[in-house]
Each structure stands twice: as structure tokens, then as C-alpha cells.
C-alpha positions as CSV (number, residue, x, y, z in Angstrom):
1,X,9.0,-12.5,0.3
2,X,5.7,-10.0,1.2
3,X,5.5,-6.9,0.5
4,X,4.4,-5.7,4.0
5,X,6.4,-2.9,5.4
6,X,5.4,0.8,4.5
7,X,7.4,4.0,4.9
8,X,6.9,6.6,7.4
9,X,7.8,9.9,8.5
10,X,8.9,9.6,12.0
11,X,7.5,12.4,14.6
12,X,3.8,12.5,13.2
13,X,0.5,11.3,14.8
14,X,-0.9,9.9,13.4
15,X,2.2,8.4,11.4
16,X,1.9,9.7,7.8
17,X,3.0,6.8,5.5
18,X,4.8,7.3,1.9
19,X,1.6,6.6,-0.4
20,X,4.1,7.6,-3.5
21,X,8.0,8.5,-3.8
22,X,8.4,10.6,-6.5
23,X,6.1,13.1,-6.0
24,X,6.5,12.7,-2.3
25,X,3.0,11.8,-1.4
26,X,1.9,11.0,2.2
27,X,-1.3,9.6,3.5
28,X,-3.1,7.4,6.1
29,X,-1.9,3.9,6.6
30,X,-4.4,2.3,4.5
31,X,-3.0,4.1,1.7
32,X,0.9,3.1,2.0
33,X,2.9,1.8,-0.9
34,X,4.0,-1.9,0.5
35,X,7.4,-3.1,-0.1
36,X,9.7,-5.9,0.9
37,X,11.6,-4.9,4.3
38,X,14.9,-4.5,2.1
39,X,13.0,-2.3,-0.5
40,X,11.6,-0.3,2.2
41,X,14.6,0.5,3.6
42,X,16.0,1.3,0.0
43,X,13.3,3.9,0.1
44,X,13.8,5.3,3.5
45,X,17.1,5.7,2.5
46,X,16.6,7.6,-0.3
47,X,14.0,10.6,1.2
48,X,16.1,10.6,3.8
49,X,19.1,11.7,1.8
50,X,16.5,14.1,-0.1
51,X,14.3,15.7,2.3
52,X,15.0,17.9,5.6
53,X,12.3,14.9,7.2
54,X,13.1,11.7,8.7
55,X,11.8,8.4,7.2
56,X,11.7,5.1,9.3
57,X,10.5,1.2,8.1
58,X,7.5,0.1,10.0
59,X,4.5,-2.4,8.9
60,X,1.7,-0.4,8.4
61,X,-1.0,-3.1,9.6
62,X,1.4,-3.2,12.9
63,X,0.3,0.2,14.1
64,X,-2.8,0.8,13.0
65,X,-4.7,-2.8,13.6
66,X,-8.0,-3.3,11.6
């Protein structure tokens, strides 16, 4: 399976995208970490149980087109 969805924290614009998990490191979409959809949602998961932000799934080429 590809390793196309990214990490985002919902209620920014532009979307910040998880870059790195542990340090918690945001960036551009570009940037994002890439995972499979169920890994992604592992992570989301994961900062959401960790952080005071929310973290949703999304494809990072999806909303930001080259």
C-alpha cells in the first residue's frame, strides 16, 4: 500500500502537517512525514491523546496541488 496520507492539525491555514512525531514538528505540506492511511491514523491517534490540539488524516498532495 502507498505511503500517501500526512498528518494535520485541524483549524490552521494554511494546514500545518506533522513533519516529525516525537519532537512534534510541523511544517508546510511539502514537508509531511507520509504514511499508509492506517498508520496515519495510528498517529493522529496518538497526538491527539497527547496534545491539547486536534490531529486529522488528509493526503497532503490533495490540498495543496503542485
Amino acid at each position: 500500500m502507498a505511503n500517501d496520507y500526512g498528518v494535520f492539525q485541524d483549524g490552521t491555514n494554511p494546514l500545518l502537517w506533522v513533519v516529525t512525531v516525537t519532537p512534534l514538528s510541523l511544517g508546510s505540506a511539502d514537508q509531511a512525514s507520509l504514511y499508509s492511511e492506517g498508520g496515519a491514523m495510528d498517529v493522529a491517534v496518538y497526538l491527539n491523546s497527547t496534545n491539547d490540539l486536534t490531529f486529522k488524516v488528509g493526503r497532503p498532495d490533495d490540498r495543496h496541488p503542485a
